[in-house]
Backbone as CSV, one residue per row, in Angstrom:
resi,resn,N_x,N_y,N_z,CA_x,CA_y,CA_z,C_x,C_y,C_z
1,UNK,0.837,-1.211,0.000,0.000,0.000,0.000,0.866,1.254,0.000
2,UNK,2.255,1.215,0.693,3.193,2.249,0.962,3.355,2.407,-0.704
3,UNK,3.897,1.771,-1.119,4.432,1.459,-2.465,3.525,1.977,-3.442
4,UNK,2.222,2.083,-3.578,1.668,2.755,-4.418,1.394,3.681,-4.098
5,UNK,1.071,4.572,-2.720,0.736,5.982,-2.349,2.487,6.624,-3.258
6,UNK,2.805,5.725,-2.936,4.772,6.712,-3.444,4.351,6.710,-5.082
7,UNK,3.886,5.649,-5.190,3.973,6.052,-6.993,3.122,6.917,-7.353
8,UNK,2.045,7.108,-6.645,0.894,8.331,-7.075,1.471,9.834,-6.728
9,UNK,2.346,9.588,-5.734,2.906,11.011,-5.717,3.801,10.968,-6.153
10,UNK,4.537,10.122,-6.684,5.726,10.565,-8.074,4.835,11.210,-9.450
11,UNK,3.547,9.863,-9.394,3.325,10.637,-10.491,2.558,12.014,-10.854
12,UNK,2.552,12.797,-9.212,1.956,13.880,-9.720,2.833,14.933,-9.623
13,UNK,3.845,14.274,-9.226,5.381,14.960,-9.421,5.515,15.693,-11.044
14,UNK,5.628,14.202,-11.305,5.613,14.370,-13.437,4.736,14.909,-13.694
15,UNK,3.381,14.879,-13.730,2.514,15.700,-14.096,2.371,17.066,-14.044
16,UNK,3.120,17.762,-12.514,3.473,18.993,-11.999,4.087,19.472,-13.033
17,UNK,5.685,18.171,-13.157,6.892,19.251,-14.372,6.168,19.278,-15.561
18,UNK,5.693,18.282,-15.642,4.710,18.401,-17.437,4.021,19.702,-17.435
19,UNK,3.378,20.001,-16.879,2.351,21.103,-16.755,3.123,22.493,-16.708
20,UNK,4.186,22.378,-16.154,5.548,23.183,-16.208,6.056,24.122,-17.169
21,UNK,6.196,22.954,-17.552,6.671,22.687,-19.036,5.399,22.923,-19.987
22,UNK,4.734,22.450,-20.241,3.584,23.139,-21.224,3.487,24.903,-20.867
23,UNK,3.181,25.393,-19.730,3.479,26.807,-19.810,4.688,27.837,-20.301
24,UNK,5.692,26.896,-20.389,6.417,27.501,-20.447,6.659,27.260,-22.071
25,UNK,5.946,26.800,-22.427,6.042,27.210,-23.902,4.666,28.386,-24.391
26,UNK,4.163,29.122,-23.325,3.702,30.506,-24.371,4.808,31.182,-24.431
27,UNK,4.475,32.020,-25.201,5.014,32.911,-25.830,4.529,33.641,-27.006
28,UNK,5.252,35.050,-26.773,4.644,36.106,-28.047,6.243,36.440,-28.817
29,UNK,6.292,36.188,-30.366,7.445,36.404,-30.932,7.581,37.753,-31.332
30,UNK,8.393,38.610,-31.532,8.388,39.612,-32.323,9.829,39.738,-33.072
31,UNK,9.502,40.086,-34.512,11.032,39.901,-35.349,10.453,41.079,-36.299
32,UNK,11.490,41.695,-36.625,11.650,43.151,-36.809,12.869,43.702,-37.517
33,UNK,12.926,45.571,-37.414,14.118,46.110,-37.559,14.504,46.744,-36.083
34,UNK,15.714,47.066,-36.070,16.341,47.910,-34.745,16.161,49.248,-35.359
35,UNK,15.345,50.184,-35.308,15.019,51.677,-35.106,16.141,52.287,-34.417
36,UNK,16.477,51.837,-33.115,16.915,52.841,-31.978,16.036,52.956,-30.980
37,UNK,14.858,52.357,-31.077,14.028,52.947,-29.982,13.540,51.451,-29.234
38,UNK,13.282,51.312,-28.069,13.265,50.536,-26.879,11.300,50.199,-27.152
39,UNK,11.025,49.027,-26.632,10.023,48.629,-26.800,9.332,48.489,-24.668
40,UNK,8.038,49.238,-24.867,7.518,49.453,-23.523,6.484,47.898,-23.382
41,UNK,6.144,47.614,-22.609,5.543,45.903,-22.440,4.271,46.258,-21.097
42,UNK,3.471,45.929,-21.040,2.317,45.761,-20.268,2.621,44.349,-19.651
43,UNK,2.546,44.173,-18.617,3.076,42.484,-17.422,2.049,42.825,-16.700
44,UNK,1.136,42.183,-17.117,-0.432,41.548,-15.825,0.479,40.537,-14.587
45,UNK,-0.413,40.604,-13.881,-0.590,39.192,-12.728,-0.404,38.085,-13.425
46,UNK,-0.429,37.161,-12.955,-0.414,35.695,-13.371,-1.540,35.321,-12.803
47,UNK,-2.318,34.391,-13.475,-3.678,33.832,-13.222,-3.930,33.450,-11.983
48,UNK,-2.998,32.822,-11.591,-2.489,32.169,-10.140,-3.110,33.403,-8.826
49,UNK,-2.582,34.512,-9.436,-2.251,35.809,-8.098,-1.311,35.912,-7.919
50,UNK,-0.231,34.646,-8.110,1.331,35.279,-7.249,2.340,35.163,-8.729
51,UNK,2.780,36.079,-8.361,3.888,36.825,-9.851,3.543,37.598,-10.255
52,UNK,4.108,37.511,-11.780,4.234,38.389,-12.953,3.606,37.577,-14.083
53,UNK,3.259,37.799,-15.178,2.759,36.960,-16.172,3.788,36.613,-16.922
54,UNK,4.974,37.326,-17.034,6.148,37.265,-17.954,7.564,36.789,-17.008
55,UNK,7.959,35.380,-17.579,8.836,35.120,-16.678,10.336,35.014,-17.395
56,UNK,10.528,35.113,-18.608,11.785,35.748,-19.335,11.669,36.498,-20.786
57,UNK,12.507,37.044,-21.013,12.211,37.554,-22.079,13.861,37.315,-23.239
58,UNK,13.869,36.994,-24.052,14.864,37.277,-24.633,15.535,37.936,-25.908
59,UNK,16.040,39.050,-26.474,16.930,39.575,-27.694,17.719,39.069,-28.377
60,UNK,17.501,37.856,-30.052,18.330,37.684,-30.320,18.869,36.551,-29.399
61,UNK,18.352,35.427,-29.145,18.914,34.835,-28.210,19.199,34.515,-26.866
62,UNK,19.464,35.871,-26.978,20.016,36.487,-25.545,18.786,37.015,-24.587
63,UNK,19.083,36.009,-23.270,18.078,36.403,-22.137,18.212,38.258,-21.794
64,UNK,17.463,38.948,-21.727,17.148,40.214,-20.819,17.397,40.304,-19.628
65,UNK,18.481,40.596,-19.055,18.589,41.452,-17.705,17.815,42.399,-17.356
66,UNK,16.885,43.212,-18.143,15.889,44.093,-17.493,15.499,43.520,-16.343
67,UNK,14.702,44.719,-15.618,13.688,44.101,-14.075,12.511,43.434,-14.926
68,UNK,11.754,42.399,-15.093,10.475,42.301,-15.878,9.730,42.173,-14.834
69,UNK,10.131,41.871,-13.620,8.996,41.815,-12.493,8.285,43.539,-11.795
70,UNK,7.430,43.182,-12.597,7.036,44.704,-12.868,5.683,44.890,-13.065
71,UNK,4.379,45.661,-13.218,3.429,45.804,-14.160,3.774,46.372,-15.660
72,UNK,4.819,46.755,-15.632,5.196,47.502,-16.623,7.048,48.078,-16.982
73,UNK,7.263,47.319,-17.885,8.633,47.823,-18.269,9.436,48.091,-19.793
74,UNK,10.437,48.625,-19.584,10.984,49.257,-20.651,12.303,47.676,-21.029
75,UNK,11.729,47.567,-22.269,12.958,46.683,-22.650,14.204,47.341,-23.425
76,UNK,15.094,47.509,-23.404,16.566,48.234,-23.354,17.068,47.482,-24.440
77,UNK,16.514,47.485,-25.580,17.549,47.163,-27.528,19.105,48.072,-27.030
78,UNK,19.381,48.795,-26.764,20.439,49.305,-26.760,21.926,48.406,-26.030
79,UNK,21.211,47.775,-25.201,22.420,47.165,-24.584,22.760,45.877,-25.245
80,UNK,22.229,45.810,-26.600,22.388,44.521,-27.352,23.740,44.817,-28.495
81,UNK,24.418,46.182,-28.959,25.193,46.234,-29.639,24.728,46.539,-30.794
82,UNK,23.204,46.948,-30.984,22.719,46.794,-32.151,22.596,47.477,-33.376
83,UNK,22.756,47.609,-35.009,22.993,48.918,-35.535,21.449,49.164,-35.891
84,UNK,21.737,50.387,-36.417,19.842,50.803,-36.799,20.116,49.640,-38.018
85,UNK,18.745,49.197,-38.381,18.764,48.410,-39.656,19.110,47.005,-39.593
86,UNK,19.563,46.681,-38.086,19.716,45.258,-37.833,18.401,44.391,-37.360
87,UNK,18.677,43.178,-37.755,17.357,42.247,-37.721,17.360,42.454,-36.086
88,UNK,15.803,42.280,-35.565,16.216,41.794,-34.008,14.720,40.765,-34.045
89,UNK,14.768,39.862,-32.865,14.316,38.787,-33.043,13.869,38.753,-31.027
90,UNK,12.321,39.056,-30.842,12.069,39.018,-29.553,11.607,38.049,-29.100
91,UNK,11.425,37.054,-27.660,10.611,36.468,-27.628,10.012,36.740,-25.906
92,UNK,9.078,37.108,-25.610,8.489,37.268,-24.656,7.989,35.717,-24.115
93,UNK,8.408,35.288,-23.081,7.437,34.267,-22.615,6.844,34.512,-21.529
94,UNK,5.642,33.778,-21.205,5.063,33.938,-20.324,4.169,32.658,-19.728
95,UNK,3.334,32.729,-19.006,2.846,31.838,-17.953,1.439,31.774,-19.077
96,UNK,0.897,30.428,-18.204,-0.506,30.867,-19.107,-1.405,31.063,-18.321
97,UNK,-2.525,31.555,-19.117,-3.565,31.995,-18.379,-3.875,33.823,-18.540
98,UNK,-3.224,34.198,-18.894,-2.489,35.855,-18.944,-2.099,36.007,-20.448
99,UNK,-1.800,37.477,-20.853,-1.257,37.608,-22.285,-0.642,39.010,-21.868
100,UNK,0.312,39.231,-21.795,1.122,40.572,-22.110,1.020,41.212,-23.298
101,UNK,1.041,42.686,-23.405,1.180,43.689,-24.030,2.446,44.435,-24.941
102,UNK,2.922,44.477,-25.908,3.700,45.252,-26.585,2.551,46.614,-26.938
103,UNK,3.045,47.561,-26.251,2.883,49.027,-26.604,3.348,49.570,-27.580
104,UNK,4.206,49.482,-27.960,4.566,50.040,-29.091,5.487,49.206,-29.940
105,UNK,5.219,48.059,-30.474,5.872,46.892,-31.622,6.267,47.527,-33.079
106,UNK,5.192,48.951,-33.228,5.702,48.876,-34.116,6.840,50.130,-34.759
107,UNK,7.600,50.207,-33.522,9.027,50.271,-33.354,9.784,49.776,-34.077
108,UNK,9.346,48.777,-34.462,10.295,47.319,-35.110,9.871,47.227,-36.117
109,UNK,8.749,47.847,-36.803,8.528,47.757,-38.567,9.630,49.051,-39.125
110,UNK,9.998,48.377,-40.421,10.917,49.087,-41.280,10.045,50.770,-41.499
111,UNK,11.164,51.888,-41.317,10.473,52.984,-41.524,11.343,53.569,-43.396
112,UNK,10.726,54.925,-43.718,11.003,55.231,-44.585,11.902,55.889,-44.794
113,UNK,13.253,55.684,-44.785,14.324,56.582,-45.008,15.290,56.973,-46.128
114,UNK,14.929,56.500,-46.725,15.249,56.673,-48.291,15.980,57.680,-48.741
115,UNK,16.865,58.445,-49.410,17.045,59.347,-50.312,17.390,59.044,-51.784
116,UNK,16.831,59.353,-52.660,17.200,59.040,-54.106,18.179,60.043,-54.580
117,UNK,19.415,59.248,-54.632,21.152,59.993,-55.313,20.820,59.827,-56.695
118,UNK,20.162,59.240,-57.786,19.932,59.004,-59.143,18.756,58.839,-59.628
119,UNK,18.233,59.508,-60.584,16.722,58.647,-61.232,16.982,59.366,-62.636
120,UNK,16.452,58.122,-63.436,16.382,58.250,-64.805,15.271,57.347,-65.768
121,UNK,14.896,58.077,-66.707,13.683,57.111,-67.343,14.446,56.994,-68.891
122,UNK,14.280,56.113,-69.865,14.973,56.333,-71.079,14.093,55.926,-71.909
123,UNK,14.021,55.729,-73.181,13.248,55.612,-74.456,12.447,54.026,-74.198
124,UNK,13.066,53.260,-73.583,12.860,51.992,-72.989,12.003,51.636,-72.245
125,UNK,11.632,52.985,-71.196,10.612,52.470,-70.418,11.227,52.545,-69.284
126,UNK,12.788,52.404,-69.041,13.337,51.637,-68.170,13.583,52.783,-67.026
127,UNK,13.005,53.050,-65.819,13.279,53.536,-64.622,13.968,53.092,-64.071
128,UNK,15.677,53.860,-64.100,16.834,53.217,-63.068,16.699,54.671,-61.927
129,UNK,16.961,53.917,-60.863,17.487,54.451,-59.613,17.896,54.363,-58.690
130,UNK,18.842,55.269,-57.995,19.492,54.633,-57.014,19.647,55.076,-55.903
131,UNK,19.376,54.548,-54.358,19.133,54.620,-53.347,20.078,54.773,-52.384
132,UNK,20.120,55.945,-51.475,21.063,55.567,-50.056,20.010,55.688,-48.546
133,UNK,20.381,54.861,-47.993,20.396,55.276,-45.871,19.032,54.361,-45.801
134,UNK,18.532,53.529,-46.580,17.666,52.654,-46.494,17.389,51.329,-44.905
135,UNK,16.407,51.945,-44.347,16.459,50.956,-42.733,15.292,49.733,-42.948
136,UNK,16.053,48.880,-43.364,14.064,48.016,-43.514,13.654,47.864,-44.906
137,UNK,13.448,46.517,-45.219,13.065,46.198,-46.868,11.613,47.456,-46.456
138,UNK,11.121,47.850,-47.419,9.906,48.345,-48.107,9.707,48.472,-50.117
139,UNK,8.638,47.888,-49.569,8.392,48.242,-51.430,8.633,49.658,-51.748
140,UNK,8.703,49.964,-53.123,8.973,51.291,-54.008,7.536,51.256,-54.693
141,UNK,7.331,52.254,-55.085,6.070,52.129,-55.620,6.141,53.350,-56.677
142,UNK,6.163,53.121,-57.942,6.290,53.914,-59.325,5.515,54.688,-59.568
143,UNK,5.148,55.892,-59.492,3.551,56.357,-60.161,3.916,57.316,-61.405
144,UNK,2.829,57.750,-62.122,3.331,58.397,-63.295,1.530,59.079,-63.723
145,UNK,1.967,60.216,-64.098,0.740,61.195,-63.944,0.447,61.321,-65.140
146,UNK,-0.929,60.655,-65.014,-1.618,60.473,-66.907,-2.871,61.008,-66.534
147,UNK,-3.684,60.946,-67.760,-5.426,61.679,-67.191,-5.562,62.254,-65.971
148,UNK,-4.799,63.176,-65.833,-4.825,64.244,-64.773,-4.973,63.636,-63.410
149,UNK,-4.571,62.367,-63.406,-3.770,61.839,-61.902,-2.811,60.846,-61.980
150,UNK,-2.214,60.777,-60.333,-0.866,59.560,-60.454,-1.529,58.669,-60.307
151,UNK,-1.077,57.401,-61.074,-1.624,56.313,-61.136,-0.251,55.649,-60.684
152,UNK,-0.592,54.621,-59.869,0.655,53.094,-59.878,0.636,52.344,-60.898
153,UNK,2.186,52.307,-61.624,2.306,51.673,-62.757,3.471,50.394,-62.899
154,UNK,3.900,50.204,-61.358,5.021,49.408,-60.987,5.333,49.303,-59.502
155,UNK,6.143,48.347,-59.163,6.702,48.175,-58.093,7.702,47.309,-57.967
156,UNK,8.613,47.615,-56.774,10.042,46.961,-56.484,10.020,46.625,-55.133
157,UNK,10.100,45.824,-54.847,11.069,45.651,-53.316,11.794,46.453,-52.935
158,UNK,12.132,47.459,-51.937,13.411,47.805,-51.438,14.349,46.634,-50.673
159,UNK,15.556,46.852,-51.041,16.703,45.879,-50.763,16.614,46.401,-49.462
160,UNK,16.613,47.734,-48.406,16.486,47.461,-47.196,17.883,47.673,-46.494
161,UNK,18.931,48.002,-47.360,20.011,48.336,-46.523,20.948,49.300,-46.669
162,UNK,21.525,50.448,-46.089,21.582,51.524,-45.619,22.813,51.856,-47.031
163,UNK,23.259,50.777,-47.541,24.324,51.717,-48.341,23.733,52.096,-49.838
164,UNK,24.580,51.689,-51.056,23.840,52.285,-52.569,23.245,51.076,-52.665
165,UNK,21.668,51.142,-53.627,21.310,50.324,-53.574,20.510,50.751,-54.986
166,UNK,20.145,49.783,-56.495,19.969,49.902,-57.580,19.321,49.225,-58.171
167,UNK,18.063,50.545,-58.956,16.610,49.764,-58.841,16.435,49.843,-60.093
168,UNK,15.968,48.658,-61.359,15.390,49.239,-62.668,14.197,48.729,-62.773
169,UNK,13.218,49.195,-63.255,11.717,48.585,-63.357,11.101,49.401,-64.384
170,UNK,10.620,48.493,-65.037,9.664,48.970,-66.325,8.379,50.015,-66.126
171,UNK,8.352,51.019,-67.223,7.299,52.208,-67.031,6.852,51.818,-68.128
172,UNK,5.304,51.750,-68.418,4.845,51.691,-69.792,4.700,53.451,-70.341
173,UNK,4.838,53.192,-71.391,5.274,55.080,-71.745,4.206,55.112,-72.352
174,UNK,3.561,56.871,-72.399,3.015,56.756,-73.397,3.508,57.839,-74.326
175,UNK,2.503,58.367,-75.161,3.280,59.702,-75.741,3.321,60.935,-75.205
176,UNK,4.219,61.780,-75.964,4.440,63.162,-75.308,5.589,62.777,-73.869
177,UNK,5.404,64.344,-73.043,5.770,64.172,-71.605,4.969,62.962,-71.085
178,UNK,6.075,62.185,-70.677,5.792,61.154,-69.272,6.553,61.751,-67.755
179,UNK,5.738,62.015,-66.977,6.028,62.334,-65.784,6.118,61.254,-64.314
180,UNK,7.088,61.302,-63.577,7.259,59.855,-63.132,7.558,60.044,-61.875
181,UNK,7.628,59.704,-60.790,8.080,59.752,-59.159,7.738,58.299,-58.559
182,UNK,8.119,58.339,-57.520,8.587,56.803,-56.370,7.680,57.669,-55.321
183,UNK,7.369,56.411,-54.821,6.603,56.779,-53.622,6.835,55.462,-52.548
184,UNK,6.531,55.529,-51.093,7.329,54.897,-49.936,6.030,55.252,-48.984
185,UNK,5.387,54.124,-48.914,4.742,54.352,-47.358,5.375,53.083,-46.286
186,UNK,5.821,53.690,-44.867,5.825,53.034,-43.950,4.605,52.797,-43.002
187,UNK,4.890,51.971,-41.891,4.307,52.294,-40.819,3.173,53.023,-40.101
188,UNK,3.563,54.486,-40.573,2.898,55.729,-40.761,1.681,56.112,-41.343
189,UNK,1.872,55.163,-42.480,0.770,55.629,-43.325,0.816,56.963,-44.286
190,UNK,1.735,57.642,-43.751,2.712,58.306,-44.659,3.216,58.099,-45.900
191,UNK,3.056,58.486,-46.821,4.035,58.822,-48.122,5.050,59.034,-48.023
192,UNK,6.488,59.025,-48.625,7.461,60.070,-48.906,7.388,59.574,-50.814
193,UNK,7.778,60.877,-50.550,7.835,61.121,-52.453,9.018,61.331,-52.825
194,UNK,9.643,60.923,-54.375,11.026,61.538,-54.680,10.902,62.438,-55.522
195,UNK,11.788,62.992,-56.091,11.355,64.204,-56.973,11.030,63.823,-58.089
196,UNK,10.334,64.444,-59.154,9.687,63.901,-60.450,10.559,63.988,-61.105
197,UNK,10.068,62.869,-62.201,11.487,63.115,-63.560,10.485,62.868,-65.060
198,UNK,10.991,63.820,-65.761,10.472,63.811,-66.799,11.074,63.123,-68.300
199,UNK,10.055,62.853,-69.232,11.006,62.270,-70.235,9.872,62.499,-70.993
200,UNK,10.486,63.330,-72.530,9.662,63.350,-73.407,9.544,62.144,-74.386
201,UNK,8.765,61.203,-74.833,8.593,60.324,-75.477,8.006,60.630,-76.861
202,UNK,9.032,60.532,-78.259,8.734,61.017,-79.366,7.381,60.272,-80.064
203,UNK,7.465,58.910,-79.777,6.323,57.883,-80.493,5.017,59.082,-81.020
204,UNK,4.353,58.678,-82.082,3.420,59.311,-82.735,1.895,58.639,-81.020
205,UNK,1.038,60.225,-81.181,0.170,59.776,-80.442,-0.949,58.595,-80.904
206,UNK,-1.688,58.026,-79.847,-2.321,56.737,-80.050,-3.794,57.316,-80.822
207,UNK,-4.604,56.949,-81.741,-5.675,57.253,-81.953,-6.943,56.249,-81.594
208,UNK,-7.971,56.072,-81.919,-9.390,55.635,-81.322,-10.184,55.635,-82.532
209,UNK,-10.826,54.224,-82.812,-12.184,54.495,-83.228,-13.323,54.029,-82.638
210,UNK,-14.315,54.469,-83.142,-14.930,55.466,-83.645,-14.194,57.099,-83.150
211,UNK,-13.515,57.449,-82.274,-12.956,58.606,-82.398,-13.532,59.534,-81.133
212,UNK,-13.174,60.423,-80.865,-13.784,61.468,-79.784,-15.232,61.620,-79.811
213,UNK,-16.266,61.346,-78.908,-17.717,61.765,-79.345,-18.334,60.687,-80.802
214,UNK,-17.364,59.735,-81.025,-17.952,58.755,-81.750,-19.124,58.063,-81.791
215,UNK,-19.503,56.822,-82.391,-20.161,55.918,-82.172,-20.391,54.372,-82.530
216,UNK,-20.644,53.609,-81.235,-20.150,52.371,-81.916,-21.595,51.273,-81.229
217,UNK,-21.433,50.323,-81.921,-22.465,49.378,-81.713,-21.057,48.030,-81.121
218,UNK,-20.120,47.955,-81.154,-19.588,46.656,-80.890,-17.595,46.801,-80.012
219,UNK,-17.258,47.449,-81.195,-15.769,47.744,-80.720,-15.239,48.794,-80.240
220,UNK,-14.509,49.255,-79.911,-13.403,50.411,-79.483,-12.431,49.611,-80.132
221,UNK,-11.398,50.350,-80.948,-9.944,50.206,-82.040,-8.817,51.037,-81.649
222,UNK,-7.895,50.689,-81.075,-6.892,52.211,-81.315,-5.487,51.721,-81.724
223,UNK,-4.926,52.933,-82.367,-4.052,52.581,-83.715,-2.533,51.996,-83.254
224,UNK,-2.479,51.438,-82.076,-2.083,50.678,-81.694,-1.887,50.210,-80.271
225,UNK,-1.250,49.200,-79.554,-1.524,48.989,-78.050,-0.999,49.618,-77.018
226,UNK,-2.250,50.356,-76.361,-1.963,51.060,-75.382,-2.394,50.757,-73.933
227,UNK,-2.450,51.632,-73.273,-3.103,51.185,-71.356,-3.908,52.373,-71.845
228,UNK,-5.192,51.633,-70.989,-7.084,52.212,-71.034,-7.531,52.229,-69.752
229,UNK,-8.485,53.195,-69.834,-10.192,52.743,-68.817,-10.787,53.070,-69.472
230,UNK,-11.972,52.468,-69.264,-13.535,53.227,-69.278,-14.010,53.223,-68.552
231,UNK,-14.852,54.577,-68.364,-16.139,54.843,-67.027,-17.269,54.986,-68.023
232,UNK,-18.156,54.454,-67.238,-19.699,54.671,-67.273,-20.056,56.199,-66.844
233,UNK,-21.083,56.728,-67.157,-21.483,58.294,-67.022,-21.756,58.625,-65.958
234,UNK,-21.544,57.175,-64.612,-21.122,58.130,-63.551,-20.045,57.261,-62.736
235,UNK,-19.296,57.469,-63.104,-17.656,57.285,-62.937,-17.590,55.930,-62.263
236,UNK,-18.451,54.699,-62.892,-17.823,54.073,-62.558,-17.023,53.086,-63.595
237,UNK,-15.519,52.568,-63.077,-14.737,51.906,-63.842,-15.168,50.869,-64.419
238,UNK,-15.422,50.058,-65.843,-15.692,49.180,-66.527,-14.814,48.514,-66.808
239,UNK,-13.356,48.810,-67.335,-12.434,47.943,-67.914,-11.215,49.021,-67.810
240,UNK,-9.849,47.872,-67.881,-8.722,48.298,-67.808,-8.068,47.419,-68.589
241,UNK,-7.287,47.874,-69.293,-5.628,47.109,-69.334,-4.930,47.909,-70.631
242,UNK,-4.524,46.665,-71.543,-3.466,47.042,-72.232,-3.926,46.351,-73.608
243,UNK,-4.267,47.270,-74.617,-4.981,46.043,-75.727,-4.872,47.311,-76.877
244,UNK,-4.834,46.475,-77.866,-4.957,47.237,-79.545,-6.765,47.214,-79.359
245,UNK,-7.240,46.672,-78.703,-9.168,46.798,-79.056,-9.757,46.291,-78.022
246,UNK,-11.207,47.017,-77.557,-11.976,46.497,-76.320,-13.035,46.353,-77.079
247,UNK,-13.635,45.443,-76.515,-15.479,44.780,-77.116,-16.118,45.434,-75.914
248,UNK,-16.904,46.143,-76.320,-17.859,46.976,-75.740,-19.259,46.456,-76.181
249,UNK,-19.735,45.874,-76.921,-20.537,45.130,-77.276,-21.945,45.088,-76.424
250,UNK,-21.549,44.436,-74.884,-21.985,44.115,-73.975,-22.796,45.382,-72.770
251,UNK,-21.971,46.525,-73.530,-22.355,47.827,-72.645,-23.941,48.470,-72.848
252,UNK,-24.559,49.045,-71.876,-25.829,49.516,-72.759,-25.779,50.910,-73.667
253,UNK,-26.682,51.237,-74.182,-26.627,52.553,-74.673,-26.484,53.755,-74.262
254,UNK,-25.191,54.256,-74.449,-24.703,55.754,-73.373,-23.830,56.422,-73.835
255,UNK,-23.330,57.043,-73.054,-22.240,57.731,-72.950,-21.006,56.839,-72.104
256,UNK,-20.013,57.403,-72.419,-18.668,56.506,-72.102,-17.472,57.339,-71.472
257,UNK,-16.772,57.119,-70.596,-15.411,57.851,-71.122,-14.408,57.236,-70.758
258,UNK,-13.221,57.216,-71.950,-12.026,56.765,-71.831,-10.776,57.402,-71.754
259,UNK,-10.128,56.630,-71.071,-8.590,57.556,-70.627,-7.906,56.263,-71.694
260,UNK,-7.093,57.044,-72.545,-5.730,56.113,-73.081,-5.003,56.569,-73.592
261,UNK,-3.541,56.151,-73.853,-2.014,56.938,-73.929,-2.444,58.326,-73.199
262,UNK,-2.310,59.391,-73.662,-2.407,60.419,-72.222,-3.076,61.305,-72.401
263,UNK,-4.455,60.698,-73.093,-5.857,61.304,-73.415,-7.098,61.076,-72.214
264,UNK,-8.081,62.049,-72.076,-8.926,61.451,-71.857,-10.331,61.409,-72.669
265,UNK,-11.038,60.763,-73.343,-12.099,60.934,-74.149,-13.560,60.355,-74.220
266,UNK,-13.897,60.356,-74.756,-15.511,59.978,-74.834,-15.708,59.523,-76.191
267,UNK,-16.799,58.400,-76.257,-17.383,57.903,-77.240,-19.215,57.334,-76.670
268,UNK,-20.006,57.134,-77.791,-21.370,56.923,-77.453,-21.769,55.462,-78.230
269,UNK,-22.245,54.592,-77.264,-22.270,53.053,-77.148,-23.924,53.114,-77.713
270,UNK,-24.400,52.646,-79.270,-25.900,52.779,-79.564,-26.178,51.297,-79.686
């Protein structure tokens, strides 16, 4: 009888470390850029009543010496060696029952720091440019001002790291002035813009039939392949892309209007 009371309390021994051990695998990850700036943390109670909810934390590996026994503390990136633009890799653990707080995580998303040392557009299409002081991949984002707004006509990855860095990506041209700029939102929600660059494009302009104020029962034609819309007579978008001809066929009887090469116009659908 001795002999099995001992094994029932061994085995709630094991069960104890098991249970241990299952808590001690929550955790909240966070992987990021190093900004410079320190991340603030919200630490509840532990379900229990006695503690902290957060019982290590670690940078990169590396356990935290901060106080975490706290309601609230400042985690210290600085004492890690770290440069702006370096990966960092958090892991908060904690107890269960509870969930801690990152206040401000997004510290650690890539911001927009960009300056453009080069930009050029050529007969090609081809937008080269080139980048310094970059903290954090972010996309690039191409726009180019046709029918009297910027439209997005491309995009790149930013490479994300602080020295020269060299971007080419295709612009579809049309005729006349093509007007062109990069655009960068972080975090923020913010824009940054680069400066515009212009390039006159000799190609003969694109034409249309039936023509300005036309009329058609089936097709739209233009005298060769360009980028389109059409709106309906009250602005809403019907079709887009890139085509020598659209079948309109299907539309009812109206009014129309189309933007293409770096027109905007109208035709009437009978």
């Amino acid at each position: 009888m001795k002999l099995t009371i001992r094994k029932i309390g061994i085995l709630l021994i094991v069960l104890l470390i098991s249970n241990t051990r299952i808590q001690a695998q929550k955790s909240i990850k966070l992987d990021g850029i190093y900004q410079g700036e320190n991340l603030f943390i919200m630490n509840p109670f532990a379900s229990s009543g006695v503690g902290f909810c957060i019982y290590e934390v670690t940078v990169n590996g590396q356990i935290s010496t901060d106080n975490i026994n706290s309601s609230a503390f400042e985690l210290n990136l600085g004492v890690y060696h770290l440069q702006k633009g370096d990966r960092v890799a958090i892991e908060i653990k904690h107890k269960e029952g509870c969930t801690p707080k990152v206040l401000n995580a997004d510290v650690l998303k890539p911001k927009s720091t960009y300056t453009v040392s080069s930009l050029k557009l050529d007969k090609t299409g081809t937008l080269s440019f080139t980048t310094q002081g970059e903290i954090g991949s972010l996309p690039f984002v191409i726009e180019q001002f046709k029918w009297k707004k910027w439209i997005t006509v491309a995009q790149v990855q930013g490479k994300g790291t602080s020295g020269t860095n060299i971007y080419n990506v295709k612009v579809p041209l049309h005729s006349g002035i093509n007007k062109v700029r990069i655009k960068q939102v972080d975090c923020t929600k913010k824009p940054r813009y680069s400066n515009e660059i212009t390039f006159n494009n000799l190609a003969p302009e694109v034409t249309f039939k039936p023509g300005n104020n036309g009329q058609t029962t089936g097709q739209i034609t233009f005298s060769r392949a360009t980028e389109y819309e059409i709106y309906d007579f009250y602005g809403k978008r019907l079709a887009k892309g890139n085509a020598v001809s659209v079948n309109v066929s299907s539309y009812p009887k109206g009014t129309y209007f189309i933007n293409y090469d770096c027109k905007s116009e109208s035709f009437e659908k009978r």
